[in-house]
HTML snippet that shows the backbone in 3Dmol.js (N, CA, C, O; Angstrom):
<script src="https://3Dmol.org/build/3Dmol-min.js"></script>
<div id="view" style="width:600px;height:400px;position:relative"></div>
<script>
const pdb = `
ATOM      1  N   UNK A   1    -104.812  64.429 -62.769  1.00  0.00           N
ATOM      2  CA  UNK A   1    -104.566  65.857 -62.920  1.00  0.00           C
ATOM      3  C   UNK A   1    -105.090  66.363 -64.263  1.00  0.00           C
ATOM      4  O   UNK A   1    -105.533  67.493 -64.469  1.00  0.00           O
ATOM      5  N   UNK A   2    -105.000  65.573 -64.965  1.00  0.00           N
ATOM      6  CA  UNK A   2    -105.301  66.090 -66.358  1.00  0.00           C
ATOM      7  C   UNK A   2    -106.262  66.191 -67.189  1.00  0.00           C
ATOM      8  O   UNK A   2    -106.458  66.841 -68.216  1.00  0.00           O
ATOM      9  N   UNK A   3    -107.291  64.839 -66.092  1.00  0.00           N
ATOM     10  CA  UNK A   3    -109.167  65.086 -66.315  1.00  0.00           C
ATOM     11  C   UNK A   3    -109.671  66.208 -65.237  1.00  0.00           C
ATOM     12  O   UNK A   3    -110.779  66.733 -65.352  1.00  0.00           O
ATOM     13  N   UNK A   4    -108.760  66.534 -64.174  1.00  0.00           N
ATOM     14  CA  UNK A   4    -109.687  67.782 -63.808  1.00  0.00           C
ATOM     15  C   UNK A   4    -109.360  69.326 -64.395  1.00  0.00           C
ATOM     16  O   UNK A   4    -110.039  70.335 -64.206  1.00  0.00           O
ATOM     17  N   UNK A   5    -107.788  69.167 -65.362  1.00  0.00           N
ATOM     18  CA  UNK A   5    -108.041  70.234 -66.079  1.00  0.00           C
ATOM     19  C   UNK A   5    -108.804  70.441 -67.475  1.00  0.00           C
ATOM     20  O   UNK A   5    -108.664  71.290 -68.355  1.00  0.00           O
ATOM     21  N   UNK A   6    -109.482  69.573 -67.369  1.00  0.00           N
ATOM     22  CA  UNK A   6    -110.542  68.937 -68.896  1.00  0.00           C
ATOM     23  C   UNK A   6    -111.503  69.381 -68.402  1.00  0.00           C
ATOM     24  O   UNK A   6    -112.155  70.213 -69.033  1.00  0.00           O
ATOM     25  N   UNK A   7    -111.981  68.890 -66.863  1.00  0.00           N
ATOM     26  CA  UNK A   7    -113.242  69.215 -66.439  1.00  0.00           C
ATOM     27  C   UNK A   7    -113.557  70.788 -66.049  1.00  0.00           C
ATOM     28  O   UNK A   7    -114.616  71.413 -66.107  1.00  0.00           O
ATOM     29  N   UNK A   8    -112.404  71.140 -65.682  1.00  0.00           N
ATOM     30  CA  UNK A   8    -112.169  72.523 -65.101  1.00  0.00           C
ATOM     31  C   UNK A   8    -112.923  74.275 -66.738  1.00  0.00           C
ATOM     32  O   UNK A   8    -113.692  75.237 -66.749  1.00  0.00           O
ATOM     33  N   UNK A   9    -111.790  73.424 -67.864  1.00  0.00           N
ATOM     34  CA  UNK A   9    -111.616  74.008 -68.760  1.00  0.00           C
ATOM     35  C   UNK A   9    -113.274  73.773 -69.510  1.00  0.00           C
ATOM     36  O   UNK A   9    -113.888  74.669 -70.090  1.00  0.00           O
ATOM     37  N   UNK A  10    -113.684  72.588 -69.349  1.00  0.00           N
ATOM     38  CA  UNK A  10    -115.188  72.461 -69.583  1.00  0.00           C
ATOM     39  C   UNK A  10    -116.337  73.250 -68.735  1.00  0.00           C
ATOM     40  O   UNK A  10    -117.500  73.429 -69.097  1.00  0.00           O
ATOM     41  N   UNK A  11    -115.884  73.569 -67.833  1.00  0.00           N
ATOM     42  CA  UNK A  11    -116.915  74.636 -66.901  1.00  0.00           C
ATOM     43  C   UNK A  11    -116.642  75.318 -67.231  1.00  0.00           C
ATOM     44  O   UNK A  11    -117.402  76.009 -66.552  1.00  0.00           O
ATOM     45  N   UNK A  12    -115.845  76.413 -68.111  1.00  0.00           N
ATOM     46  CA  UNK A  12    -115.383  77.910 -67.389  1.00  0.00           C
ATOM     47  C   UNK A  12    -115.865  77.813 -69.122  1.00  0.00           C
ATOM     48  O   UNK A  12    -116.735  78.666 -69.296  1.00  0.00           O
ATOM     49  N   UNK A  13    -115.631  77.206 -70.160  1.00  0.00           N
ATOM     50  CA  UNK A  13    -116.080  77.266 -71.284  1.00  0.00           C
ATOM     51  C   UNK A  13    -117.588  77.450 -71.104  1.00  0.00           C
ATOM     52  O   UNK A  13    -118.056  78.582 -70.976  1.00  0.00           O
ATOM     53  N   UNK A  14    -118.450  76.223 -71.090  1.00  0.00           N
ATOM     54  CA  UNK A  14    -119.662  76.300 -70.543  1.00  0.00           C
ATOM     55  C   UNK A  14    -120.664  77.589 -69.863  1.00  0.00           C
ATOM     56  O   UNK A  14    -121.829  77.958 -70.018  1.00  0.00           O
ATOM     57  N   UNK A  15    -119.494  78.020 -69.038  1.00  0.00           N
ATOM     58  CA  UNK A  15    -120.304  79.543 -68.224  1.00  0.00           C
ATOM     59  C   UNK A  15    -120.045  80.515 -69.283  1.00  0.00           C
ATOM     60  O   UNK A  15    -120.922  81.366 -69.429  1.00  0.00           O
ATOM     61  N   UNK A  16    -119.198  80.562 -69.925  1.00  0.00           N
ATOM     62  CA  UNK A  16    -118.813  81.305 -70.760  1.00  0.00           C
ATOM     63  C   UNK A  16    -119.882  81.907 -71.729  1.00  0.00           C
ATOM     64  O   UNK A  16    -120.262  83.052 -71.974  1.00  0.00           O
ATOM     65  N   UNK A  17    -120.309  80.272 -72.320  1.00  0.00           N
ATOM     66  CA  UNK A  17    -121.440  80.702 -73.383  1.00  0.00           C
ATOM     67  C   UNK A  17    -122.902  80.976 -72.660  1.00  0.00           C
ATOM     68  O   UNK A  17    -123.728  81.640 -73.286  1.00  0.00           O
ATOM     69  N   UNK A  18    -123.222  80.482 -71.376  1.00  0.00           N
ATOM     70  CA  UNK A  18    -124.191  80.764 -71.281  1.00  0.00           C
ATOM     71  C   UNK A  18    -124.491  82.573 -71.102  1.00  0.00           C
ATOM     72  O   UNK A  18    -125.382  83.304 -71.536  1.00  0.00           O
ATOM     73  N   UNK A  19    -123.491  82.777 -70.403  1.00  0.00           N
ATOM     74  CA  UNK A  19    -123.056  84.502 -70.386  1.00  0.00           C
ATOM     75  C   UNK A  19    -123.153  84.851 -71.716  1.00  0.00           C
ATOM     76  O   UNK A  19    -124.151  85.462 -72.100  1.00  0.00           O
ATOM     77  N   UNK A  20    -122.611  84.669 -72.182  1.00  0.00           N
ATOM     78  CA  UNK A  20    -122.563  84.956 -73.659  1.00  0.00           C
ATOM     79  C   UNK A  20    -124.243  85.448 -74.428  1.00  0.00           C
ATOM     80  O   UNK A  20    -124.711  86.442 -74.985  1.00  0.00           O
ATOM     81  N   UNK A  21    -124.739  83.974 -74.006  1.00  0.00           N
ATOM     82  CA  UNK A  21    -126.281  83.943 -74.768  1.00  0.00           C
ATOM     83  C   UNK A  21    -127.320  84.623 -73.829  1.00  0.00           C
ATOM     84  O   UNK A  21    -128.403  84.947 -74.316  1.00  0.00           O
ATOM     85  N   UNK A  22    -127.077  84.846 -72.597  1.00  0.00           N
ATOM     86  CA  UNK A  22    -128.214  85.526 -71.828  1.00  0.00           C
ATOM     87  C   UNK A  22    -128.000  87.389 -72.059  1.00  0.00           C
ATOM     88  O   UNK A  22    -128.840  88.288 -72.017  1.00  0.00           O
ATOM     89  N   UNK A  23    -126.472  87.425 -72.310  1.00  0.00           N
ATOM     90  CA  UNK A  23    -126.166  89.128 -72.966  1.00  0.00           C
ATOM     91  C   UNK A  23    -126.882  89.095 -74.538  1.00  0.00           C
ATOM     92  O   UNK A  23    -127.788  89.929 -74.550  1.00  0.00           O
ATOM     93  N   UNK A  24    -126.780  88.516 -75.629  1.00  0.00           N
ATOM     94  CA  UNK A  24    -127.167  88.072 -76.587  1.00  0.00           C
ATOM     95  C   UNK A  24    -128.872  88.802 -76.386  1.00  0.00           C
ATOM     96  O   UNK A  24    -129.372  89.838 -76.824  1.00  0.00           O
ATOM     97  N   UNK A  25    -129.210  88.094 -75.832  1.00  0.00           N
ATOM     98  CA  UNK A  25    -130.811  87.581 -75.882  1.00  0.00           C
ATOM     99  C   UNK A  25    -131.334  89.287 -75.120  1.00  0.00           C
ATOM    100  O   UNK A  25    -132.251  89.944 -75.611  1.00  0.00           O
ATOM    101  N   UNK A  26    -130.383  89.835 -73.650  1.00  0.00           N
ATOM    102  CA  UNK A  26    -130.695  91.095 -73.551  1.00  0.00           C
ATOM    103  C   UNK A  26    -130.883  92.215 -74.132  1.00  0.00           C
ATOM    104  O   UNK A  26    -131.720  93.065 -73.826  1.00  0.00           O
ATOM    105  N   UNK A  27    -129.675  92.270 -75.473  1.00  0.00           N
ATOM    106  CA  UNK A  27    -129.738  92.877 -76.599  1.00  0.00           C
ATOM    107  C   UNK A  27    -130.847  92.678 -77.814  1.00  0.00           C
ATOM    108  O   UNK A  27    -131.019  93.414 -78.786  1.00  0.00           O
ATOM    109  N   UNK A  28    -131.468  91.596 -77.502  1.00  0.00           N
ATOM    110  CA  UNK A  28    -132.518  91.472 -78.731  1.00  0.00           C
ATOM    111  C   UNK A  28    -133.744  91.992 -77.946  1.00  0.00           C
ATOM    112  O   UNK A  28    -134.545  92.713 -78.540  1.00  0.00           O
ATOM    113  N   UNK A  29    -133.975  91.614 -76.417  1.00  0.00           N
ATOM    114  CA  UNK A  29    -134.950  92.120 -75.827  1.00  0.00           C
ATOM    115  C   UNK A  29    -135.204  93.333 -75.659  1.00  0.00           C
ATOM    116  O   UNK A  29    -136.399  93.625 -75.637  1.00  0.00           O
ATOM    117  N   UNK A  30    -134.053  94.592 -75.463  1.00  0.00           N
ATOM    118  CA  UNK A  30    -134.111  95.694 -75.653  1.00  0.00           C
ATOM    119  C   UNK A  30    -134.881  96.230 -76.846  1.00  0.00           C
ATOM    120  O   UNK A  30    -135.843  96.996 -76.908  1.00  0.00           O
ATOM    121  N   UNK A  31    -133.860  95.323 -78.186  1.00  0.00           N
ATOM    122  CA  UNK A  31    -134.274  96.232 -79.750  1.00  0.00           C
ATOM    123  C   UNK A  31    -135.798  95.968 -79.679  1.00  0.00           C
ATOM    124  O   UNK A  31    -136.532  96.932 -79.899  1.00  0.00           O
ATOM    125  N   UNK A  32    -136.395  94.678 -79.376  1.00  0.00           N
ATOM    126  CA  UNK A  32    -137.735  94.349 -79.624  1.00  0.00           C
ATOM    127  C   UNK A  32    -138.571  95.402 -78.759  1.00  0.00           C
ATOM    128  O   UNK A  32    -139.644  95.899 -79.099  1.00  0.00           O
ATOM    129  N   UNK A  33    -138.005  95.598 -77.802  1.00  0.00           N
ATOM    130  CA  UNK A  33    -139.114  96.787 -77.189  1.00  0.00           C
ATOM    131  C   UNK A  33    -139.117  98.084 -77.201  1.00  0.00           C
ATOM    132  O   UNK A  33    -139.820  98.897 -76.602  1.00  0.00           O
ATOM    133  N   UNK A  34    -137.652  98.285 -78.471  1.00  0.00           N
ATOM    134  CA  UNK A  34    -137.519  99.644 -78.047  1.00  0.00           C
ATOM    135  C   UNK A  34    -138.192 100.078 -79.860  1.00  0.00           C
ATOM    136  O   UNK A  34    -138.303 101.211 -80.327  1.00  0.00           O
ATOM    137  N   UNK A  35    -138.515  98.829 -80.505  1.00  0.00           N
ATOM    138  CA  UNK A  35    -138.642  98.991 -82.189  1.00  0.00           C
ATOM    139  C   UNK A  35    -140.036  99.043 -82.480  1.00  0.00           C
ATOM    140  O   UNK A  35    -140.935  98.645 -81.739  1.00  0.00           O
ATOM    141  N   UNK A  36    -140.174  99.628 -83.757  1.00  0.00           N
ATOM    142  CA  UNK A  36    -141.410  99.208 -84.342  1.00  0.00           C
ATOM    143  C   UNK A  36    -142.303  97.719 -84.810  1.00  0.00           C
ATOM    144  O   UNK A  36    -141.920  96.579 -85.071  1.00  0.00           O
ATOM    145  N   UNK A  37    -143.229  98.165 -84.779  1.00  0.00           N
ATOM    146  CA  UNK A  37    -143.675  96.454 -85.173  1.00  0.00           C
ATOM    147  C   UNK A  37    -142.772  95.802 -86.318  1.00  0.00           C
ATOM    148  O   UNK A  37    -142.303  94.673 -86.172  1.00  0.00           O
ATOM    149  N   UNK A  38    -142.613  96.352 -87.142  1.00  0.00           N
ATOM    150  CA  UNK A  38    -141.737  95.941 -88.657  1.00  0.00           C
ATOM    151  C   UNK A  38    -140.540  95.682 -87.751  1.00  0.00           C
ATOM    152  O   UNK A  38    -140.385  94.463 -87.681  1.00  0.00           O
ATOM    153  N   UNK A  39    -139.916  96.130 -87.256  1.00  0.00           N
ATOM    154  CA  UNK A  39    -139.124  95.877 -86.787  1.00  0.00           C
ATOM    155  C   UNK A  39    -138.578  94.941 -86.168  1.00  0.00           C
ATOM    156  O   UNK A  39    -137.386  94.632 -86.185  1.00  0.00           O
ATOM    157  N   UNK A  40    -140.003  94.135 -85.221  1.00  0.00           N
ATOM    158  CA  UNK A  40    -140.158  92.784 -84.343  1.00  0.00           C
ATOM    159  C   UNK A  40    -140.054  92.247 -85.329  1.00  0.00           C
ATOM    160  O   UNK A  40    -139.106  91.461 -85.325  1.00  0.00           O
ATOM    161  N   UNK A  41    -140.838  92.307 -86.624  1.00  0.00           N
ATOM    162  CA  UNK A  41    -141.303  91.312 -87.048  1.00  0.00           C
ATOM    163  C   UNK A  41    -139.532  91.066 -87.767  1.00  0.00           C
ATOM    164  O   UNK A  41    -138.950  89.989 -87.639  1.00  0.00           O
ATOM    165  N   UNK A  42    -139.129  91.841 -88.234  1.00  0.00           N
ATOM    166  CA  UNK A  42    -137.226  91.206 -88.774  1.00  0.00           C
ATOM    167  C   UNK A  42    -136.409  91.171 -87.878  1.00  0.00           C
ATOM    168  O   UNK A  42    -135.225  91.042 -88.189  1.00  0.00           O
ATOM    169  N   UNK A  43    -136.652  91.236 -86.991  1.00  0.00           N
ATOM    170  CA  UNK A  43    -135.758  91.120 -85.449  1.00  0.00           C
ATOM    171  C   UNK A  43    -135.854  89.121 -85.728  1.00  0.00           C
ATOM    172  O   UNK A  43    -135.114  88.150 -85.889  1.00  0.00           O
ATOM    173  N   UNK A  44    -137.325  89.495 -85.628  1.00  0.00           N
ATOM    174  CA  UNK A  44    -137.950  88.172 -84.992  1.00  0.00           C
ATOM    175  C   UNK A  44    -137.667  86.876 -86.252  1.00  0.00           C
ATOM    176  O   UNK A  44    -137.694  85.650 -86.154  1.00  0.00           O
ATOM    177  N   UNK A  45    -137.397  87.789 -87.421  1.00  0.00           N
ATOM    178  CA  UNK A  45    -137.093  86.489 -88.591  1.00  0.00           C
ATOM    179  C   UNK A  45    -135.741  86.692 -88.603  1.00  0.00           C
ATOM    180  O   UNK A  45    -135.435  85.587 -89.051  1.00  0.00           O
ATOM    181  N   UNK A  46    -134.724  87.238 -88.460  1.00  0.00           N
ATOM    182  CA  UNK A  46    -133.216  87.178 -88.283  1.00  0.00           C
ATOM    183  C   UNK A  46    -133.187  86.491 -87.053  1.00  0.00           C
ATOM    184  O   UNK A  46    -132.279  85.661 -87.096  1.00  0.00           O
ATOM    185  N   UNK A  47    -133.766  86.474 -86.004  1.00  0.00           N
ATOM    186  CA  UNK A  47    -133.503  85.378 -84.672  1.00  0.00           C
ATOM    187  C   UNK A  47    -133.673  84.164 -85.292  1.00  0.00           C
ATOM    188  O   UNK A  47    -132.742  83.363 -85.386  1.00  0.00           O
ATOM    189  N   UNK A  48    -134.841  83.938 -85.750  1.00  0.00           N
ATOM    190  CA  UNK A  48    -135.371  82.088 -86.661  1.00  0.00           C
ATOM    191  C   UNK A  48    -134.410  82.057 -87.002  1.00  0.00           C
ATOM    192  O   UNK A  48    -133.766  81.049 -86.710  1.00  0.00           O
ATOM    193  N   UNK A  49    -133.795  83.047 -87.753  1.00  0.00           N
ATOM    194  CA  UNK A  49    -132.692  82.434 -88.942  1.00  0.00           C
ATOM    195  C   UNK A  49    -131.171  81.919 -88.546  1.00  0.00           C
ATOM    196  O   UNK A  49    -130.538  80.903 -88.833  1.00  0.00           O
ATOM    197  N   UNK A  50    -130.940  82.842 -87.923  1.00  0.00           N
ATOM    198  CA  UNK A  50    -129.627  82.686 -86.158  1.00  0.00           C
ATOM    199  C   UNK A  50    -129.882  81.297 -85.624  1.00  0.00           C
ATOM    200  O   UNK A  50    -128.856  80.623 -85.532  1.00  0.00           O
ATOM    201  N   UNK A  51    -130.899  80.759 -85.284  1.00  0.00           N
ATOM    202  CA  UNK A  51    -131.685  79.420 -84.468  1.00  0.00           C
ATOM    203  C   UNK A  51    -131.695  78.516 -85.341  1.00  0.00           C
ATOM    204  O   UNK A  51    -131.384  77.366 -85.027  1.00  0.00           O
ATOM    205  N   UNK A  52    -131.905  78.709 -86.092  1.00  0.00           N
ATOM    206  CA  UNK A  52    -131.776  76.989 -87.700  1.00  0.00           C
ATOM    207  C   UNK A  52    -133.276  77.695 -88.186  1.00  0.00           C
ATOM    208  O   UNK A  52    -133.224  77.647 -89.415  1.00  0.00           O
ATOM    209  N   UNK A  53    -134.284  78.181 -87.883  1.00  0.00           N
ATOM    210  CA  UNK A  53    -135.731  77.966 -87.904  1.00  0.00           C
ATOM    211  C   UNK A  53    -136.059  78.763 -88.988  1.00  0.00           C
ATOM    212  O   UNK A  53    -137.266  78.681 -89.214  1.00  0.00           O
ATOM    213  N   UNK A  54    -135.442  79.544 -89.794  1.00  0.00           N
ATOM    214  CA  UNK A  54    -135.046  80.573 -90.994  1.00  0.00           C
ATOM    215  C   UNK A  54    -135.552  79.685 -92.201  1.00  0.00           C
ATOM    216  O   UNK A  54    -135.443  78.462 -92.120  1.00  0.00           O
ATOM    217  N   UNK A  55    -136.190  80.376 -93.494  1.00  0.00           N
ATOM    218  CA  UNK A  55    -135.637  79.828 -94.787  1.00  0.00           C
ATOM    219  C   UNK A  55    -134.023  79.754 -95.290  1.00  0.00           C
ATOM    220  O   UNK A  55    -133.688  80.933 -95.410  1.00  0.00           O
ATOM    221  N   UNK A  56    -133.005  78.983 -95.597  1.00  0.00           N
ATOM    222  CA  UNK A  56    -132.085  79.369 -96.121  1.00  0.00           C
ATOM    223  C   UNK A  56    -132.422  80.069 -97.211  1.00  0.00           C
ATOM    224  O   UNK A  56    -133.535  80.055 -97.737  1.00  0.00           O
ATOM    225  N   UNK A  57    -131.096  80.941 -97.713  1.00  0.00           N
ATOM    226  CA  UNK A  57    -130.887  82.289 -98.829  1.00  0.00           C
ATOM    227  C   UNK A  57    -130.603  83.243 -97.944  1.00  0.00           C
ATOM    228  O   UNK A  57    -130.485  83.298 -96.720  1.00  0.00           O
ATOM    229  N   UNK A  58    -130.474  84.392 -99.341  1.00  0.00           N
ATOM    230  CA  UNK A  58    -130.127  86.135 -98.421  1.00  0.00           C
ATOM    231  C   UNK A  58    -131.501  86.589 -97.684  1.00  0.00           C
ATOM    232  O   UNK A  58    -132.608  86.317 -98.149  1.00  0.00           O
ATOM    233  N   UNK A  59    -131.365  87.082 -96.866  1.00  0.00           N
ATOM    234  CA  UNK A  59    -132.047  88.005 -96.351  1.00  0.00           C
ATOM    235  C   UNK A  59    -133.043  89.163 -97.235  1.00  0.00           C
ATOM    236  O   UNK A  59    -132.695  89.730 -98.270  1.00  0.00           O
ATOM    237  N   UNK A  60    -134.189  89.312 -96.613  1.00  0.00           N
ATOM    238  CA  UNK A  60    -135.072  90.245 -97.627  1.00  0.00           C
ATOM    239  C   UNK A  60    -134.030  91.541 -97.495  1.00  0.00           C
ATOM    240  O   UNK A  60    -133.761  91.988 -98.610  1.00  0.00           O
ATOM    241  N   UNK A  61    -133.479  92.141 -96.570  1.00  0.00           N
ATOM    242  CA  UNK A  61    -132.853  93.723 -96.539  1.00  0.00           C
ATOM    243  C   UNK A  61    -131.274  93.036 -96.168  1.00  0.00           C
ATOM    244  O   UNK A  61    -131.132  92.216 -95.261  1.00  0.00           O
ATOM    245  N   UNK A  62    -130.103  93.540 -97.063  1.00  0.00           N
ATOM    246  CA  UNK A  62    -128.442  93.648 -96.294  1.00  0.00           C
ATOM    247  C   UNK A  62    -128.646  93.969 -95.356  1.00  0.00           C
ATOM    248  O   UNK A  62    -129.472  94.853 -95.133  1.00  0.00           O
ATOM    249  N   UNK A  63    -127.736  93.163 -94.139  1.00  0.00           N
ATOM    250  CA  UNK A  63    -127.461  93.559 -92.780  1.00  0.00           C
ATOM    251  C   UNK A  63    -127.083  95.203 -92.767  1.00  0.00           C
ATOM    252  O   UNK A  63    -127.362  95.822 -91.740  1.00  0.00           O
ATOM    253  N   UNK A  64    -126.471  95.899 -93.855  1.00  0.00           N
ATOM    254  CA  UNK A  64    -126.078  97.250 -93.275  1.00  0.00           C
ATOM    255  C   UNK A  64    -127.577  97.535 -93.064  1.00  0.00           C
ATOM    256  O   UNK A  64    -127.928  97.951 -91.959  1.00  0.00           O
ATOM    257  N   UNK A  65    -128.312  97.382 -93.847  1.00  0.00           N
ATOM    258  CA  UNK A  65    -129.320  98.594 -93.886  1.00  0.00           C
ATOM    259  C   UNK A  65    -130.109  98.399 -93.246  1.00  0.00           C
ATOM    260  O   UNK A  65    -131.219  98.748 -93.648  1.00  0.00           O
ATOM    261  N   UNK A  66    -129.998  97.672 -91.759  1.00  0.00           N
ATOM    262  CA  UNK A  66    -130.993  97.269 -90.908  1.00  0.00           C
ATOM    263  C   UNK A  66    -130.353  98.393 -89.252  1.00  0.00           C
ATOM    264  O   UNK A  66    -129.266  98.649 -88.734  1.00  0.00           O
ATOM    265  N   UNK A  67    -131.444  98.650 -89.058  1.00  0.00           N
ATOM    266  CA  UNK A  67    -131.364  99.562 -87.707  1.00  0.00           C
ATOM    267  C   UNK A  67    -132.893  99.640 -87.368  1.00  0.00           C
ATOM    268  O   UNK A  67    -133.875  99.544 -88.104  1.00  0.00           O
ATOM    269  N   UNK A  68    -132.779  99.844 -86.012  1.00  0.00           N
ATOM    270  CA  UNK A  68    -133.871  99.698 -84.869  1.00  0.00           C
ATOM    271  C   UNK A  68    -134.922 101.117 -85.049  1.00  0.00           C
ATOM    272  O   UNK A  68    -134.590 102.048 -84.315  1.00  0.00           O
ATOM    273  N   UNK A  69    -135.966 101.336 -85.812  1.00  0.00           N
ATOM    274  CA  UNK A  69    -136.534 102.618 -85.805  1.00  0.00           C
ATOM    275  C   UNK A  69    -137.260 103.150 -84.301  1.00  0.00           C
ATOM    276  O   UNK A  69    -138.310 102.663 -83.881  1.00  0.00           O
ATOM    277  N   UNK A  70    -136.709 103.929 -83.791  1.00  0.00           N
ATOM    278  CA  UNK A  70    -137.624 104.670 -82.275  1.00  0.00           C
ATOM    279  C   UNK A  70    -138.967 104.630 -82.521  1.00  0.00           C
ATOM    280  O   UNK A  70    -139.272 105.236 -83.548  1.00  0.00           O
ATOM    281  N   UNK A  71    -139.958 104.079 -81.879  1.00  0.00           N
ATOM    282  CA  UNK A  71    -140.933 104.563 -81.549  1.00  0.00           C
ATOM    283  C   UNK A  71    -141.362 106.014 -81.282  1.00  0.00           C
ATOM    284  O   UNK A  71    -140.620 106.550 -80.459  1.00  0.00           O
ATOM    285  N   UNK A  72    -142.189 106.676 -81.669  1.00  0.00           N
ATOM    286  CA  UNK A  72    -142.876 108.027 -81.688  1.00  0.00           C
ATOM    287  C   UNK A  72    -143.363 107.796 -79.927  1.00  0.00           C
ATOM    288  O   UNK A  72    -144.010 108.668 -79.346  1.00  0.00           O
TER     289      UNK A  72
END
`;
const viewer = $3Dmol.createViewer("view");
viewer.addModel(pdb, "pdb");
viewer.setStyle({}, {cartoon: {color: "spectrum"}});
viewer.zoomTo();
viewer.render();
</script>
């Protein structure tokens, strides 16, 4: 009884994150197409950095002062 509530609690965790990361990843796919190139391009180095693939240190801009500029 008590390895299938291990196994149980291991699936529903599991779906969890993958939900999690495919909403994640929708939200970055939006900003990337809805942004300017500058924009990809720190989208695209805050993702590296999220992923391990980043330089460690701060960031070139504070998170406040980052927002998605509209395309013309």
């Amino acid at each position: 009884m008590m390895l299938t509530a291990v196994i149980v609690t291991a699936a529903v965790l599991g779906v969890a994150k993958v939900v999690r990361d495919w909403l994640i990843l929708r939200q970055v796919r939006a900003a990337m197409e809805a942004g300017t190139p500058e924009d990809r391009v720190r989208i695209g180095m805050r993702l590296a950095e999220a992923l391990g693939g980043g330089q460690p240190g701060p960031s070139a801009e504070p998170p406040a002062a980052e927002g998605v500029t509209p395309r013309p």
